[in-house]
C-alpha positions in Angstrom: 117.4 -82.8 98.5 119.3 -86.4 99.0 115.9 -87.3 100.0 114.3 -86.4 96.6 116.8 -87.6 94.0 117.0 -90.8 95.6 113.5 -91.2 94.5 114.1 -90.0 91.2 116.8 -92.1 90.9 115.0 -95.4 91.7 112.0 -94.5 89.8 113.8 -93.6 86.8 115.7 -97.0 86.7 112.5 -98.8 87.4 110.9 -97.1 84.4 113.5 -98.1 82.3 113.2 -101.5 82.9 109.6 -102.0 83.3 107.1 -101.9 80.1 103.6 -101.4 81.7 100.4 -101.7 79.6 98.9 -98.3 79.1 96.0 -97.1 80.7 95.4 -99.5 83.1 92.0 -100.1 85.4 92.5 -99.0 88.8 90.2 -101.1 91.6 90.5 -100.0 95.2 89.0 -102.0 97.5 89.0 -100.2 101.1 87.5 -102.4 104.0 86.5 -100.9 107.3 88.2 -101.5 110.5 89.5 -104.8 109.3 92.6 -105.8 111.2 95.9 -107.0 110.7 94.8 -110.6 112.4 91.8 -111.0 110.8 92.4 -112.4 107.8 94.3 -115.3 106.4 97.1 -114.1 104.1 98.6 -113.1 107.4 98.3 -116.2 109.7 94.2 -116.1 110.4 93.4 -119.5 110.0 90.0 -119.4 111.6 88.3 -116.6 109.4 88.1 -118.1 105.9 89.3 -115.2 103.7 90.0 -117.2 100.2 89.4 -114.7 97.4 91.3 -111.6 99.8 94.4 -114.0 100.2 94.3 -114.4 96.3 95.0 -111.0 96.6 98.2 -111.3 97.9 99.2 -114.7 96.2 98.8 -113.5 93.2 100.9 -110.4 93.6 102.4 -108.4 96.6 102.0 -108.6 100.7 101.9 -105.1 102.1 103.7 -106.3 105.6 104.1 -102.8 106.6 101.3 -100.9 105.2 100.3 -97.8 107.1 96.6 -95.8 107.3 97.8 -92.0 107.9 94.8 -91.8 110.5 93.7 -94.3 113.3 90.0 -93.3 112.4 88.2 -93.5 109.3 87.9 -89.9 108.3 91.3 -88.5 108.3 92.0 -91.7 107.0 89.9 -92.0 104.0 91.0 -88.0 103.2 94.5 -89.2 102.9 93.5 -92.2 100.4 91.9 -89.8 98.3 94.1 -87.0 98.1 98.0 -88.7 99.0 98.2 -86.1 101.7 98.2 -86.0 105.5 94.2 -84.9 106.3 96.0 -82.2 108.6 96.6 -80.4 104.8 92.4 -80.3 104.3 91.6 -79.6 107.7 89.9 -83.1 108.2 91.5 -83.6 111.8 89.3 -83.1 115.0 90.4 -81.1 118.2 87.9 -82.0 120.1 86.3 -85.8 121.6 84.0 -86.1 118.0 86.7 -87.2 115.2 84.1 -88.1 112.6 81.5 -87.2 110.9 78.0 -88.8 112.5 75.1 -86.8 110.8 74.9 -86.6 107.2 73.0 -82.7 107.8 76.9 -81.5 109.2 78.2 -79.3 107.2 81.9 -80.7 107.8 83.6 -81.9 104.8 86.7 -82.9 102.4 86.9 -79.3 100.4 86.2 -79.4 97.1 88.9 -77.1 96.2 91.2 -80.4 97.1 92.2 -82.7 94.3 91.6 -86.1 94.8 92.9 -89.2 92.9 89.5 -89.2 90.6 89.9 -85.5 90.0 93.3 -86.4 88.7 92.4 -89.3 86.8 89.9 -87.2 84.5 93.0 -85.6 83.1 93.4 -89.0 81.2 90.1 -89.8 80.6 89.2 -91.9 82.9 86.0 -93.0 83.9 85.6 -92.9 87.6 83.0 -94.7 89.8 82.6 -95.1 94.0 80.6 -97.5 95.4 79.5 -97.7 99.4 80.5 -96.2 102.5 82.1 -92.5 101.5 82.2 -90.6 104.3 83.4 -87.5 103.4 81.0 -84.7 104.1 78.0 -84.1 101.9 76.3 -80.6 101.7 77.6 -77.2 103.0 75.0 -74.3 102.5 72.2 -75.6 100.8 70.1 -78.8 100.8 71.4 -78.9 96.8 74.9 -77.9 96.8 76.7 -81.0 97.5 79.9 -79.4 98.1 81.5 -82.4 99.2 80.0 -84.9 97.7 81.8 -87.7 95.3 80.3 -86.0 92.1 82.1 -82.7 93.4 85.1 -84.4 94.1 86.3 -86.0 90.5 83.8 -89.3 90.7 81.1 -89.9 87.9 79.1 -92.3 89.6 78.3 -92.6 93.0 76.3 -95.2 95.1 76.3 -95.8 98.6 76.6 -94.3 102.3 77.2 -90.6 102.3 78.1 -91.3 106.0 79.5 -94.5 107.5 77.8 -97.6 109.1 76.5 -96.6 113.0 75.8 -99.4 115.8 72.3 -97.3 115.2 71.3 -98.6 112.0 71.1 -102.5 113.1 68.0 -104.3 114.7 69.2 -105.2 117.9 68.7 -101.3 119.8 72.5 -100.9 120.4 74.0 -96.8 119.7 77.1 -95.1 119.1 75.5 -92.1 120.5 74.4 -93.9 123.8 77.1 -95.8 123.6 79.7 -92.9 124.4 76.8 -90.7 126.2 75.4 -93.7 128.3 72.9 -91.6 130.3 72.1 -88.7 127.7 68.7 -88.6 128.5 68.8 -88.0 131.8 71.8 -85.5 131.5 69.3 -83.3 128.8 66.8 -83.3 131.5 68.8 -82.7 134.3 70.0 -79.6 132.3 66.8 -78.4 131.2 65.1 -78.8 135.3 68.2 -76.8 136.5 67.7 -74.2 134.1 64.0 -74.1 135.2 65.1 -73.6 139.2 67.8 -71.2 138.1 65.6 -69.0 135.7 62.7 -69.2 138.6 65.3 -67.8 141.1 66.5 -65.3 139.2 62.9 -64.3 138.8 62.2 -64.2 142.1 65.2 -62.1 143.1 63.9 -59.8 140.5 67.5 -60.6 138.5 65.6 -61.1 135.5 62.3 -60.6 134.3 59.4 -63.1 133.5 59.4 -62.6 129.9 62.8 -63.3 129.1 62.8 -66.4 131.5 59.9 -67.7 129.8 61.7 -67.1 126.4 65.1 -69.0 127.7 63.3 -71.7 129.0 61.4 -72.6 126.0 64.3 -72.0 123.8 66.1 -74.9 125.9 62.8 -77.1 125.9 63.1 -77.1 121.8 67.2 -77.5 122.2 66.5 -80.8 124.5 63.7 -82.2 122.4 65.7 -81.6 118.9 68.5 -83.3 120.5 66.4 -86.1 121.9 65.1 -86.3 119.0 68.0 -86.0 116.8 69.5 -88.6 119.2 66.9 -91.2 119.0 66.5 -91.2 115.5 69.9 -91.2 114.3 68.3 -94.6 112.1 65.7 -92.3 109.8 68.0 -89.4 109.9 71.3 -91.0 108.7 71.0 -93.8 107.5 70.6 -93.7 103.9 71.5 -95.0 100.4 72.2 -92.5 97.4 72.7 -93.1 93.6 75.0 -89.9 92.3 72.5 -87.2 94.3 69.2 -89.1 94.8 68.3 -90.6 98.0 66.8 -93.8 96.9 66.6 -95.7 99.9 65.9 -94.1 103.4 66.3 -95.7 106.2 69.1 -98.2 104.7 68.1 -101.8 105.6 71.4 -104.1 106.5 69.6 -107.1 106.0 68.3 -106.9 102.6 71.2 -107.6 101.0 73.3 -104.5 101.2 76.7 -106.1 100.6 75.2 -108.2 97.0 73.7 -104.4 95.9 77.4 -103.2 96.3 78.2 -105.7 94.3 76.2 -105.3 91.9 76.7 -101.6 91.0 80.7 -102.0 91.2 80.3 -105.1 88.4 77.8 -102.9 86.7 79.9 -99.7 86.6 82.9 -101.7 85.5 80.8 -103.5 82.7 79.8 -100.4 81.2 83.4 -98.9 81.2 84.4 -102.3 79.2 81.6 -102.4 76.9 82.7 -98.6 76.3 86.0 -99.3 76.0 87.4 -96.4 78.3 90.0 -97.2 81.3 88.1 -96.5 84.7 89.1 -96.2 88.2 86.6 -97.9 90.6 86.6 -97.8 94.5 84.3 -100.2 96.2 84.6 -99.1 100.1 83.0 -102.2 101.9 80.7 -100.6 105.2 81.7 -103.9 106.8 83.3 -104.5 109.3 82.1 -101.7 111.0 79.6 -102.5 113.5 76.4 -102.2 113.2 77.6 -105.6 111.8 75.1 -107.3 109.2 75.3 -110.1 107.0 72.4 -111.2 104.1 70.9 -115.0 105.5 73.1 -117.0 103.6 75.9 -115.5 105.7 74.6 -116.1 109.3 76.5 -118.6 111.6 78.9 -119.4 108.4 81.7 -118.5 111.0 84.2 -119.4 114.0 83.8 -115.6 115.5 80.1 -114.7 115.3 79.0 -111.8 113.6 82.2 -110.7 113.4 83.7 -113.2 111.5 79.9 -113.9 109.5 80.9 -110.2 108.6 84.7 -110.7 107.3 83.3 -114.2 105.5 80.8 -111.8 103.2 82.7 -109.0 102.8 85.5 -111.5 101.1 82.6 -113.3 99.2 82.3 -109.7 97.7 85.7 -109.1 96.8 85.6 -112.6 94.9 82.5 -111.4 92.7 84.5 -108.4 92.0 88.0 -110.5 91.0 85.2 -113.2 89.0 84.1 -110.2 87.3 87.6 -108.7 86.4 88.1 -112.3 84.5 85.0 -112.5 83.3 85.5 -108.7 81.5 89.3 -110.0 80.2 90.7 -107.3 81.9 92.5 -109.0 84.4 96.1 -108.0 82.7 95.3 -104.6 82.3 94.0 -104.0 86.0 95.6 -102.8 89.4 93.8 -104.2 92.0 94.6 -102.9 95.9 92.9 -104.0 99.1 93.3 -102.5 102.0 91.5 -101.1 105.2 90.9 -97.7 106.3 92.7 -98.3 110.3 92.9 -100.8 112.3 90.5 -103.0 114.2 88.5 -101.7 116.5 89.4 -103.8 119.7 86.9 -102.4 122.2 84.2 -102.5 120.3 81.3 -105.1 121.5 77.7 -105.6 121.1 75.0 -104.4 123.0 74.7 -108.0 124.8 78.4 -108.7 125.4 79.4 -110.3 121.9 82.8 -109.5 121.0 82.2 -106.9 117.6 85.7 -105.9 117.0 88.3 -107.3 114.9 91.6 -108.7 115.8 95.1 -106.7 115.6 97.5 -109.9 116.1 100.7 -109.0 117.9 100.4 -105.3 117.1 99.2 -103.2 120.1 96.3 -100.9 120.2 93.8 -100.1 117.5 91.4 -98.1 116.2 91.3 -93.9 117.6 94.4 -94.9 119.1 96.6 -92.5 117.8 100.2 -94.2 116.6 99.7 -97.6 118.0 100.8 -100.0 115.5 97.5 -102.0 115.6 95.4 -98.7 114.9 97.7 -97.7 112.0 98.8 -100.8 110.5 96.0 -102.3 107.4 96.2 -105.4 106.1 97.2 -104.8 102.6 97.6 -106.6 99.0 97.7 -105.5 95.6 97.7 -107.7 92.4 98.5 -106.8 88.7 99.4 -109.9 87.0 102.8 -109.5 84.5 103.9 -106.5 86.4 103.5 -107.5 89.9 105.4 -110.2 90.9 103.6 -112.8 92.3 104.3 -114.0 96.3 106.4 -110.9 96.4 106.3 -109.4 100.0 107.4 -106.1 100.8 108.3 -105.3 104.8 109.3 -101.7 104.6 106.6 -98.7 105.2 104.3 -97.8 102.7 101.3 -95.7 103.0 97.8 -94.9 102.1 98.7 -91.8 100.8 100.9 -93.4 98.5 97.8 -94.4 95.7 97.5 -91.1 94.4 101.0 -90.7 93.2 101.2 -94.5 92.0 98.0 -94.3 90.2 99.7 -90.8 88.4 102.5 -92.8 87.5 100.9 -95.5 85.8 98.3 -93.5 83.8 100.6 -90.6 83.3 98.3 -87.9 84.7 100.2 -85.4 86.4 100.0 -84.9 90.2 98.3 -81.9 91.7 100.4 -79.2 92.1 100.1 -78.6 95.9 102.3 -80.6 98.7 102.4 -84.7 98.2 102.9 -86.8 101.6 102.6 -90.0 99.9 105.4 -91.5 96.5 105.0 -93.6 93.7 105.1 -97.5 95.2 105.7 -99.1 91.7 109.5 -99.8 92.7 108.8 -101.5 95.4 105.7 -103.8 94.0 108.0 -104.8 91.6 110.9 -105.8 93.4 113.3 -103.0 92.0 114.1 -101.7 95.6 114.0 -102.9 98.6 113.8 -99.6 100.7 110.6 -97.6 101.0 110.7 -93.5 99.9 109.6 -92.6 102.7 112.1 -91.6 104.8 109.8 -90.5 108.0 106.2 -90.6 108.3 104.2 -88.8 111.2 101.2 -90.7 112.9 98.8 -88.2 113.4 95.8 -88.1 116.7 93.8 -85.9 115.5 95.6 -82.4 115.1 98.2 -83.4 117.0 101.3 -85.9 115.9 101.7 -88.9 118.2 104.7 -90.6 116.6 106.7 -90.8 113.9 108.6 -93.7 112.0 112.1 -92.9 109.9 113.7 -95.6 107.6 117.3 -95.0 107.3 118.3 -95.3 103.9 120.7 -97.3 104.5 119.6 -100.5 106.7 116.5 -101.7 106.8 115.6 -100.7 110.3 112.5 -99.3 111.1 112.5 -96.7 114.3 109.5 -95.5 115.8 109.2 -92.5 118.1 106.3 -92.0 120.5 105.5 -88.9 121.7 102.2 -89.2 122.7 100.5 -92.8 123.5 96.9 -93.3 125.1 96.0 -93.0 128.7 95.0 -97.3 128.6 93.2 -98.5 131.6 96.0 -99.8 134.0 97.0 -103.2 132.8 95.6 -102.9 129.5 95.7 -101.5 125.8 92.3 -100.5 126.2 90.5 -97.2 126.7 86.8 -98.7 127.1 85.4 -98.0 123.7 87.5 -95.5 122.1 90.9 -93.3 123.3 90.1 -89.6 122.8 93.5 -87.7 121.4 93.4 -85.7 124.2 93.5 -88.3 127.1 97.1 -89.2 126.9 100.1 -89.5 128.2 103.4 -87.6 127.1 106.7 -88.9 126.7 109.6 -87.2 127.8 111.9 -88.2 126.9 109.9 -90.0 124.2 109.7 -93.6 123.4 111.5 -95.2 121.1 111.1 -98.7 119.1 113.0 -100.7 116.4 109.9 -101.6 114.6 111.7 -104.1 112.6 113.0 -106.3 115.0 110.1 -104.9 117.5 106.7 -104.6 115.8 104.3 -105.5 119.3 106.1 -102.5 120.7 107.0 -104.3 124.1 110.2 -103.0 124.4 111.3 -99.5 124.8 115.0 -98.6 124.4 116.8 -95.9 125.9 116.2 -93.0 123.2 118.7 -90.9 125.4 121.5 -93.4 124.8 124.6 -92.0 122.6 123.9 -94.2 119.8 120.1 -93.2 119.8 121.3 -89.5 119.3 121.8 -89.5 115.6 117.8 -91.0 115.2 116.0 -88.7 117.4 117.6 -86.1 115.9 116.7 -87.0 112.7 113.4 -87.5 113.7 113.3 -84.2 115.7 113.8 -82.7 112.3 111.6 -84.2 110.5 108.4 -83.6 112.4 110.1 -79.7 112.3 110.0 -79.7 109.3 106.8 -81.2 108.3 105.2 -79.1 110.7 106.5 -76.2 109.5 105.4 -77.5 106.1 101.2 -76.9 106.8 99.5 -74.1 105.8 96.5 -72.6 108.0 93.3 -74.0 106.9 89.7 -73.9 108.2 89.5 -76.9 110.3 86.4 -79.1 109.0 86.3 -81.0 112.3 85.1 -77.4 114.4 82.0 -78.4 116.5 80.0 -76.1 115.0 80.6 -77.7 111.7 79.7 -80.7 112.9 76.7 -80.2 114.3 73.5 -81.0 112.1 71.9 -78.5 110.2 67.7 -79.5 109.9 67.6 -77.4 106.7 70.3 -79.7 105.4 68.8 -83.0 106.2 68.4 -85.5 103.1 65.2 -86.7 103.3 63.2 -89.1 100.4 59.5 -88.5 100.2 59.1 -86.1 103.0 57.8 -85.5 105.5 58.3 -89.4 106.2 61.7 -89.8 104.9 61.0 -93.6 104.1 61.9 -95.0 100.5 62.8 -98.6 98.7 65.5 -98.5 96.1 63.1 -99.3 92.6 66.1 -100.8 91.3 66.6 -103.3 93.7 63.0 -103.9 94.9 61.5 -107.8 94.7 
């Protein structure tokens, strides 16, 4: 109850003294697995990142900025809908934590209310460009349950899944990547079958017709998953505008970054030219390998592809700021960029090169769990004559925080189900220093890892770890990714000052007397928040995940192969 008028207090006070323009554009920018040391508004000086450091100049530094997931997924659930993805059932159990075919049937529920929906209380116009990957279709190849048009958005262009190591030129796969010797594993599996059914036959265990039928019924199995497997390219890589497949397979190369571009400008030109407020999210696919860059972008960096790839994507986000000035709306619009998790710090290519990003002094990254370099985005939103400019703010805020900041400032009213995340205006306007959050879980998967409090009254920042990767011995490292399940439990737990210690290199004694009072707190807290979910169906169940061929989008079939008319030479 302290907890709660607290907030009201602040906010109130704030409003008083604060006269915003009404209805203002909303621009979300959401980069992928972009680190905290990657670009230059916080100490990269090798990486040129000019138009995303104007970002910050020109209004707040998010220092402390937190992704509610380690992994895009989950992650991306919580920027849409201000809640832990635990609440939608977007959390995995199992080694698979997001969605990689776009024929699964697993999904954000459409029965959840995401910022859009809430926006189109006020009328606004609402537009999402690039990678979305939330789920798609659910029991037909028409339905679209979880689609962006199902889920408040009026316009949709982009990835219904997520970039894959698949889609480049160069032969490298996620797929192989985790499952180095698949092939040989499906064989393997279908030969011992064959010896096994031929034995039973022979002992007279089991007749030849049903042996026959088993054994063919695992030849189709292998050769759909070989398939499936090999052509993870033609099957899910793909471009849609609102529910048409318009390009199919999606070529890196040609551009793909300017198209984005270009349909975000477009979408916000004809909101302008219409006169109604929109709400626009442009969710860059870079840099998430496979990494890709158009020509003029190739060896314009310091770090490779990598860095070719952080260059372009903030040549992007200066089109979109040129725009903004262009339309005269720069005054009237809140701009945010952000990342959905950390940088992937394990990730490299299929001949060596370095293809992650770069977490600085925070430890980990992405898919591991509550490491600070897996949760912690780089982060900076602008509103000129509201925001201050320069401002910084160093106390936790999260992702899950847009959808009740975005109610505030158009006055739509937030959904009427539990909220994770609070209203940020205070804060990016200097009226507080303390954050409203007062603890905030880091989830792996189902299961929560750790858990930062903020004492209302110092700006300390504990962190508890319950749960932290099983690393190879002497490193942060897992090899590619750390699985939620591959851990190691703390007991007693781990416990940080975050403020003082943010690379998380030394533990304190969280059974010392003058710890008591905090992991108590803290032991409460995760009670209580756990206590707080309600059973739902679990979106990230294998068999959900698996592809449906009846659900596979597919352009001109059979071949599956299209150009975008729109974009064509």
């Amino acid at each position: 109850m302290e907890k709660i008028l607290a907030v009201i207090i602040v906010t109130t006070c704030w409003s008083v003294s604060h006269s915003l323009p009404s209805s203002p554009n909303f621009i979300l920018m959401v980069a992928d697995d972009l680190g905290m040391g990657d670009v230059g508004f916080l100490g990269n000086d090798t990486i040129r990142t000019p138009n995303i450091d104007s970002i910050a100049e020109r209004g707040a530094l998010l220092t402390q900025h937190l992704a509610a997931a380690s992994v895009c997924t989950p992650s991306r659930t919580a920027l849409m809908t201000g809640r832990y993805p635990i609440r939608a059932g977007m959390v995995p159990t199992h080694i698979i934590r997001v969605n990689i075919f776009t024929s699964s049937v697993s999904g954000l529920p459409n029965n959840e209310t995401t910022v859009a929906d809430m926006l189109k209380q006020k009328d606004y116009s609402t537009g999402y460009i690039g990678k979305w990957h939330l789920g798609l279709s659910c029991e037909t190849y028409t339905d679209f349950c979880s689609h962006p048009l199902k889920l408040g958005f009026d316009y949709f262009y982009g990835l219904p899944l997520t970039n894959l190591k698949d889609f480049g030129d160069d032969g490298d796969s996620v797929v192989y990547t985790r499952v180095p010797y698949l092939d040989e594993i499906v064989v393997a599996i279908v030969i011992g079958a064959a010896f096994l059914l031929v034995f039973l036959v022979q002992r007279e265990l089991l007749g030849k017709g049903p042996a026959i039928l088993i054994l063919t019924i695992l030849v189709i199995l292998a050769a759909i998953t070989l398939f499936i497997c090999k052509n993870m390219k033609l099957l899910n890589s793909l471009l849609m505008r609102n529910y048409e497949v318009v390009e199919q397979p999606m070529d890196l190369y040609d551009n793909l970054t300017q198209k984005l571009v270009t349909e975000g400008v477009e979408f916000m030109e004809s909101q302008v030219a219409a006169a109604k407020p929109f709400f626009l999210v442009i969710s860059w696919l870079q840099v998430h390998t496979a990494l890709y860059t158009s020509k003029e972008f190739e060896g314009v960096s310091k770090h490779g592809k990598y860095g070719d790839n952080v260059e372009e994507m903030d040549w992007s986000v200066g089109e979109v700021l040129k725009a903004v000035e262009r339309l005269g709306i720069t005054d009237n619009t809140f701009v945010y960029f952000t990342s959905d998790n950390g940088a992937h710090i394990d990730e490299y290519g299929i001949d060596g090169e370095r293809h992650g990003g770069y977490n600085g002094i925070y430890k980990g990254g992405k898919t591991m769990g509550g490491m600070e370099g897996g949760v912690r985005v780089p982060t900076a939103v602008m509103w000129p004559g509201v925001i201050p400019a320069g401002l910084k703010v160093d106390q936790p805020t999260s992702n899950m925080d847009i959808l009740p900041t975005l109610a505030y400032l158009s006055g739509a009213n937030v959904p009427e189900r539990p909220l994770d995340g609070y209203n940020m205006m205070p804060l990016l306007t200097n009226a507080t220093d303390h954050t409203s959050h007062k603890v905030i879980m880091h989830y792996c998967g189902a299961d929560i890892h750790a858990a930062r409090y903020s004492p209302q009254d110092s700006l300390d920042v504990w962190k508890v770890m319950f749960v932290t990767p099983d690393f190879i011995p002497g490193t942060s490292s897992c090899g590619y990714i750390c699985d939620c399940n591959s851990v190691i439990h703390h007991d007693p737990p781990l416990l940080y000052n975050i403020a003082i210690d943010p690379s998380e290199e030394n533990p304190l004694d969280s059974t010392a007397p003058e710890y008591q009072e905090i992991m108590q707190t803290v032991f409460d807290a995760v009670g209580e928040h756990v206590a707080s979910i309600e059973p739902v169906e679990n979106q990230f169940d294998l068999m959900k995940m698996l592809p449906r061929p009846w659900l596979q989008p597919c352009c001109n079939p059979p071949s599956c192969h299209c150009e975008d008319d729109k974009f064509k030479p």
